[in-house]
C-alpha positions as CSV (number, residue, x, y, z in Angstrom):
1,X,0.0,0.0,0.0
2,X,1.5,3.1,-1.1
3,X,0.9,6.4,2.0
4,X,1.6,9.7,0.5
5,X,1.3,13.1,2.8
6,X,-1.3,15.2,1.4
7,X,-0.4,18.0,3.7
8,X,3.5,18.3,2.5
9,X,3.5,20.7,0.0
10,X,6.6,22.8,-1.3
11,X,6.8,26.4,-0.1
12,X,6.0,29.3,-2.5
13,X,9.3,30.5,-3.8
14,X,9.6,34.1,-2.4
15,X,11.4,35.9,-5.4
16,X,10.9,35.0,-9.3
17,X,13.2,36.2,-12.0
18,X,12.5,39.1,-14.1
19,X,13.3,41.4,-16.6
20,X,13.0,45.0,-14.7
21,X,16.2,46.5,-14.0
22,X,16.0,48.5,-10.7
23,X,18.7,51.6,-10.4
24,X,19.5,53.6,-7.6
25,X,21.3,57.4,-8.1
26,X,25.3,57.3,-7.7
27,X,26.4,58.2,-4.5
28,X,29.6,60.4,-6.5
29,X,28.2,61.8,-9.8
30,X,31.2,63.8,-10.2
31,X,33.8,61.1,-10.0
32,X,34.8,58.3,-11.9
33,X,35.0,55.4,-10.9
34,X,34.9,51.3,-11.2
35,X,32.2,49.1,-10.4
36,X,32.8,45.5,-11.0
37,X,30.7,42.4,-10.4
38,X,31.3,39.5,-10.9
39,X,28.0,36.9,-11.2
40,X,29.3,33.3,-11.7
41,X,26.2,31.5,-12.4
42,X,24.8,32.7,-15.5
43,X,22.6,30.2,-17.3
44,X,21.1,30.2,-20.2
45,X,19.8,27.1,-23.2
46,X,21.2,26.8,-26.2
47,X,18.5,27.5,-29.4
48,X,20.2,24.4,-31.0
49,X,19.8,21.3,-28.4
50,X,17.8,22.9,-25.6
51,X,20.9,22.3,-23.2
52,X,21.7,24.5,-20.6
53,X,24.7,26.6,-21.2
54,X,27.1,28.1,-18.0
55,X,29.3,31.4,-18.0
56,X,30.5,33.5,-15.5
57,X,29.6,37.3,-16.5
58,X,32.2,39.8,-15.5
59,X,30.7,43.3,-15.5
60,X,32.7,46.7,-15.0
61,X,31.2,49.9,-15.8
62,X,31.9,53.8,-14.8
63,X,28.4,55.0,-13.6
64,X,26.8,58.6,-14.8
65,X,23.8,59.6,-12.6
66,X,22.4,55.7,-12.0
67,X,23.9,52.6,-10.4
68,X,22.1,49.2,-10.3
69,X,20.7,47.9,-7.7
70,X,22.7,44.1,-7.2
71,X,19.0,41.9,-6.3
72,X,17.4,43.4,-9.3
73,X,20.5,42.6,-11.6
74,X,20.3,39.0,-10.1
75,X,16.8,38.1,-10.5
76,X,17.4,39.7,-14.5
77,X,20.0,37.4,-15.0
78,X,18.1,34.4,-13.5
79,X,15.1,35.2,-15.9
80,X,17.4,33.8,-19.0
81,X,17.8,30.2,-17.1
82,X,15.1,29.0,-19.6
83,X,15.4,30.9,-22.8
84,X,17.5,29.6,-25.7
85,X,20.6,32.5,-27.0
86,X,23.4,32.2,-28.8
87,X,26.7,33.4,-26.3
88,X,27.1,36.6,-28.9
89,X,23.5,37.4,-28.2
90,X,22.7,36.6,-25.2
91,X,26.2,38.7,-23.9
92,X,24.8,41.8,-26.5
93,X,21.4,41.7,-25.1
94,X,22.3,41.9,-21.7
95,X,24.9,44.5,-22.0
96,X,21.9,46.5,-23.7
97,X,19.5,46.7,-20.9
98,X,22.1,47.4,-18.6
99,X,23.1,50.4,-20.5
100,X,19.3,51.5,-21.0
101,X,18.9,51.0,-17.4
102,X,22.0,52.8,-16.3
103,X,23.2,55.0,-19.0
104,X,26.5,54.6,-17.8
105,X,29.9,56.9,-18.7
106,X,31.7,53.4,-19.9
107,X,30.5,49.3,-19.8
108,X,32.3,46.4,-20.1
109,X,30.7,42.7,-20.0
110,X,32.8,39.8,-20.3
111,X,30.8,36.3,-20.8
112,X,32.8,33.3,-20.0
113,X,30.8,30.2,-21.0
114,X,31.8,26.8,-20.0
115,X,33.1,24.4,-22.5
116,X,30.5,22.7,-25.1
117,X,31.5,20.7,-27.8
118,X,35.6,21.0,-27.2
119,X,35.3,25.0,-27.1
120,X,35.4,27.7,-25.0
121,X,33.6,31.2,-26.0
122,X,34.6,34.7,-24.5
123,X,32.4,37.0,-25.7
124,X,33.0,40.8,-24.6
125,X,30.7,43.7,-25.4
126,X,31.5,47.5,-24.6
127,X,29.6,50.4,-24.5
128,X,31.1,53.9,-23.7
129,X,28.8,57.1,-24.1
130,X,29.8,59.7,-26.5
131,X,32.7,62.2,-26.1
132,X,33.6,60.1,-22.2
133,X,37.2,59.5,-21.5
134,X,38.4,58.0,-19.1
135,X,39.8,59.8,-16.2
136,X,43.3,58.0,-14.1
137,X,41.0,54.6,-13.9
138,X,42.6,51.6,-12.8
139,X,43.1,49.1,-15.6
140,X,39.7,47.0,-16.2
141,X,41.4,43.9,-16.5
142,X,43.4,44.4,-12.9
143,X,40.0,43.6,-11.0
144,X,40.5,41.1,-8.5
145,X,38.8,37.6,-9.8
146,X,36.4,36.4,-6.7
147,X,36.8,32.8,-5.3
148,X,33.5,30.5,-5.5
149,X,36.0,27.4,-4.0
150,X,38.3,27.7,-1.2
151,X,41.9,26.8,-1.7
């Protein structure tokens, strides 16, 4: 005889993923400086073979008069887990609703995906609004890489 638990149930996931990028207004309009993020589990399908695909997204960007706010930016990166993109797009599309969001002075994503099929892709897209020049800014490649293991 088979007893199942008709009162166990799963509990109502309190966040879902979406699309709406929240900003916030920079703390220091006047200066320039780096932000960098680094969100290491991006996931999207491919269009081909409905598998999942993994990158690590690496974002740096000089804000203007808006910043984003970090739990909006993660629940628009979870709401890609089930859509099929190419890496090129998928990197391009992102990068462009950050910089609608944002309107940042300069912004760099970096898309690392995980081997499939024998190859790695990078794909990097840049944005940088008209006439800005950066100022005595750190490289953007000497950011310090974050740790998900311990060592």
């Amino acid at each position: 005889m088979l007893w199942v638990d008709l009162d166990w149930h799963l509990p109502a996931m309190a966040t879902k993923p979406s699309k709406n990028l929240e900003t916030f207004l920079n703390p220091r309009p006047r200066r320039d400086y780096r932000i960098h993020m680094e969100i290491p589990e991006f996931t999207c399908l491919c269009p081909k073979t409905g598998q999942p695909d993994f990158a690590t997204l690496t974002l740096d960007y000089v804000p203007d008069k808006l910043c984003v706010e970090l739990r909006s930016l993660k629940l628009y990166i979870w709401s890609f887990r089930n859509e099929g993109a190419f890496h090129e797009a998928v990197t391009n599309r992102i990068l462009d609703d950050l910089v609608a969001a944002v309107r940042p002075r300069y912004m760099r994503l970096t898309a690392r995906f995980f081997v499939r099929g024998g190859i790695f892709t990078t794909v990097v897209a840049e944005h940088a609004k008209p006439g800005w020049k950066a100022k005595a800014l750190p490289e953007l490649d000497e950011a310090p890489t974050a740790r998900s293991v311990r060592s």
